[in-house]
C-alpha positions as a printed Julia matrix, in Angstrom:
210×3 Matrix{Float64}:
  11.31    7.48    3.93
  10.2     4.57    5.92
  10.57    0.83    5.28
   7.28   -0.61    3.75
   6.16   -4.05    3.35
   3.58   -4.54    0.85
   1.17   -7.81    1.56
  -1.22   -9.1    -0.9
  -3.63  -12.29    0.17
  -5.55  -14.31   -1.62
  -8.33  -16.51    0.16
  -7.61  -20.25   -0.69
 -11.3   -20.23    0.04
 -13.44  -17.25   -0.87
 -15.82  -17.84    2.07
 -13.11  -17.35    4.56
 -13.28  -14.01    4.76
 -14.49  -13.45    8.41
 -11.87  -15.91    9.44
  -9.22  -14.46    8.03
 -10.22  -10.79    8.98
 -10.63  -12.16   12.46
  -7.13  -13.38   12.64
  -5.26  -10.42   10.48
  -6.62   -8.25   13.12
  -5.37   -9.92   15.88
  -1.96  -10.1    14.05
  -1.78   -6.7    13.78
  -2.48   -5.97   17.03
   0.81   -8.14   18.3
   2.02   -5.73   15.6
   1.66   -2.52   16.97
   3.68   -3.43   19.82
   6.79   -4.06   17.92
  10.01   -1.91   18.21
   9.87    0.15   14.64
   6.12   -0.16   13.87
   4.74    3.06   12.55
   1.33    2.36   10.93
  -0.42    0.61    8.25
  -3.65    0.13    5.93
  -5.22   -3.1     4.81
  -7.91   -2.83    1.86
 -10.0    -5.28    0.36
 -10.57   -5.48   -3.6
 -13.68   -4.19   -4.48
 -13.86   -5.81   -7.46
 -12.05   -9.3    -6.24
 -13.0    -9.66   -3.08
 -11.17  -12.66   -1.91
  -8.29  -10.29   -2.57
  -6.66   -8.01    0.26
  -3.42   -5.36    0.42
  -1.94   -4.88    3.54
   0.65   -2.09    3.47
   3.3    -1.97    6.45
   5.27    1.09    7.29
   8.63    0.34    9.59
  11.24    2.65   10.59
  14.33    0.42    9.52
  14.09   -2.77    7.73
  16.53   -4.3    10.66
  13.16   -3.66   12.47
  10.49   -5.84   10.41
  13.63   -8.65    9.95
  13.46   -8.81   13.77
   9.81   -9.47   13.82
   9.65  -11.41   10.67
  11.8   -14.29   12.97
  10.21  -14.0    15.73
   8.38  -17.27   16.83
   5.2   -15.58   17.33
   5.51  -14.17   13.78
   6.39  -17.49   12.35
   3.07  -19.04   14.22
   0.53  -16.55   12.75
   2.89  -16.88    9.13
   1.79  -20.57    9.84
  -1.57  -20.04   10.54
  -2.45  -17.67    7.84
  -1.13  -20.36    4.84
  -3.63  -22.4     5.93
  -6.43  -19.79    4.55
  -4.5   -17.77    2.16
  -1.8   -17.28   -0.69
   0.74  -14.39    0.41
   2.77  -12.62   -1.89
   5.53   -9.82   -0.26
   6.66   -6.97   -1.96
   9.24   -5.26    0.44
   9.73   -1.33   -0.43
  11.03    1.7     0.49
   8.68    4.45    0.77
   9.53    7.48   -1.4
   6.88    9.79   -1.94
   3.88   11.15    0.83
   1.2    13.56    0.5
  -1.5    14.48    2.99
  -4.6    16.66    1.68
  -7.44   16.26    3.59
  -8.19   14.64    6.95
  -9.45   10.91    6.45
 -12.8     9.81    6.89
 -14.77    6.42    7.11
 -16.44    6.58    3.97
 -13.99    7.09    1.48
 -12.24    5.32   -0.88
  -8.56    3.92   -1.59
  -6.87    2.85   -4.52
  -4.3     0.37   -4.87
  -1.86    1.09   -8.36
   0.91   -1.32   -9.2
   2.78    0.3   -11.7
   5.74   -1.33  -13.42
   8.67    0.72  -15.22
  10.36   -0.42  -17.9
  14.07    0.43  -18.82
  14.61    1.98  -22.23
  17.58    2.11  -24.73
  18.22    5.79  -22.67
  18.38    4.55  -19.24
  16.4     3.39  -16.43
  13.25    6.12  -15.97
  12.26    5.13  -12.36
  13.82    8.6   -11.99
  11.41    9.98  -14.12
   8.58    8.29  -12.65
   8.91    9.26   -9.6
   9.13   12.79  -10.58
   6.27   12.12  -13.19
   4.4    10.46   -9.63
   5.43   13.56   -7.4
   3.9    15.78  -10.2
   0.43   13.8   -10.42
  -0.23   13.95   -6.66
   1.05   17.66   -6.42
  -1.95   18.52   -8.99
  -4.32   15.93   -7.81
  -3.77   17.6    -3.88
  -5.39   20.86   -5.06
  -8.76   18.82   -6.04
 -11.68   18.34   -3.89
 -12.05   15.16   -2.46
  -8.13   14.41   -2.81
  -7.11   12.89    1.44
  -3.17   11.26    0.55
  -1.24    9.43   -1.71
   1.74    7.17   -0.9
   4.37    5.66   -3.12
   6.79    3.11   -2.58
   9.56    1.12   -4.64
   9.92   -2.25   -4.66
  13.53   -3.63   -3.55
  13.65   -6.86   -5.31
  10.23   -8.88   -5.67
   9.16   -6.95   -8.79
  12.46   -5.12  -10.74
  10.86   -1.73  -12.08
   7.79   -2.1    -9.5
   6.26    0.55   -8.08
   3.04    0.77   -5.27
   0.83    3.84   -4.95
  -2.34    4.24   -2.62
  -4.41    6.9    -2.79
  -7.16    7.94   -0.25
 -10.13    9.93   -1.96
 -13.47   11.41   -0.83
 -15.2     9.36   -3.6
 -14.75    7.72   -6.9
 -15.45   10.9    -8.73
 -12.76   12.85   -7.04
 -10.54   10.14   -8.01
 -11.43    9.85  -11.38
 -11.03   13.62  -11.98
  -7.67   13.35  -11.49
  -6.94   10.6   -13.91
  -8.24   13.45  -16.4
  -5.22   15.73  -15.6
  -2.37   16.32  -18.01
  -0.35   15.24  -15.5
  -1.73   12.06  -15.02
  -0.79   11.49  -18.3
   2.78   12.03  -17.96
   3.02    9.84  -15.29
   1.53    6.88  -17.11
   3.47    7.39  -20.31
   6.28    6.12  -18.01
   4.58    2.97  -17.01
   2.34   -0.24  -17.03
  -0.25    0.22  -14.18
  -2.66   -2.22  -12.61
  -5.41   -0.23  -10.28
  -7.38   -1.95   -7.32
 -10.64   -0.41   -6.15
 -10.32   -1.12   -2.41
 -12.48   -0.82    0.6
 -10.71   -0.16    4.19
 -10.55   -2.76    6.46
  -8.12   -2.04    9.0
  -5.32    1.08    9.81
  -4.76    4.21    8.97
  -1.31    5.28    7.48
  -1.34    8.97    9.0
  -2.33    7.0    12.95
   1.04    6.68   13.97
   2.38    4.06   16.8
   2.35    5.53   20.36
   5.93    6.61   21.36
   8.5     3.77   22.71
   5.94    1.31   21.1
């Protein structure tokens, strides 16, 4: 699975939203021209709105370390610290699953889920399985469009991110009422974001030799 950096910013100021939008977008732009890009989604929190995901998918990690020390990356870096708190979360993608072709009005969830170790052994093993289980059922509903999962590498030990693209809310919240659903969160603590799109599409892919 593909490298995937997981960005969350917080506005130091909530009213500098456009601002902020305005120059994320032009920073992913410069992106999309890098060796290794392959696509990304940035969401805003529906319910905190000074509060935006940006999730990153590379090919390699050597290719986002390249990028990351660039100058021109370490100018926008620069830039955005003025408006905003960053916290990274690099991860390896492990799990995909495509259902219906996206749309403009639907709706994304953000889950940060955190495993803990027990007195039998780690269960990330089990969580992902539990994880691959949930979005195999939740892929024959109506209204289900993808899921992704990825595992954190070191920022948060046990961490795991999941976004899921839905129809609606209603879609989405039928499949919290599956048995397997369930199972997946007997394995861990999760943290879900309602989110809006703002920018990307994980299944729009970077143009070849880009």
């Amino acid at each position: 699975m593909s490298f995937t950096v997981i960005n969350t910013f917080t506005l130091l100021d909530p009213a500098g939203a456009e601002e902020f939008e305005a120059r994320f977008l032009s920073h992913v732009e410069w992106m999309r021209a890098q060796p290794g890009f392959v696509a990304h989604q940035a969401v805003r929190s529906t319910e905190r709105p000074e509060v935006y995901v940006n999730l990153g998918w590379w090919e390699r990690p050597e290719d986002f370390q390249k990028v990351l020390a660039s100058a021109t990356f370490q100018e926008h870096a620069e830039e955005f610290h003025k408006i905003v708190a960053v916290e990274a979360d690099p991860s390896m993608g492990i799990a995909r699953f495509d259902g219906a072709p996206g749309e403009p009005g639907d709706v994304l969830f953000v889950d940060s889920f955190t495993v803990e170790s027990t007195v039998e052994g780690d269960t990330a093993d089990a969580f992902v399985g539990a994880f691959r289980a949930h979005a195999g059922a939740a892929a024959s509903l109506d209204g289900f469009v993808a899921a992704d999962l990825a595992k954190s590498l070191f920022a948060r030990p046990g961490g795991f991110t999941a976004l899921t693209r839905w129809r609606d809310a209603e879609s989405a919240l039928a499949a919290t009422a599956l048995p397997e659903y369930a199972a997946l969160a007997a394995f861990a603590e999760v943290r879900t974001t309602p989110a809006a799109h703002v920018a990307g599409n994980r299944a729009e892919f970077a143009p070849a030799g880009a």
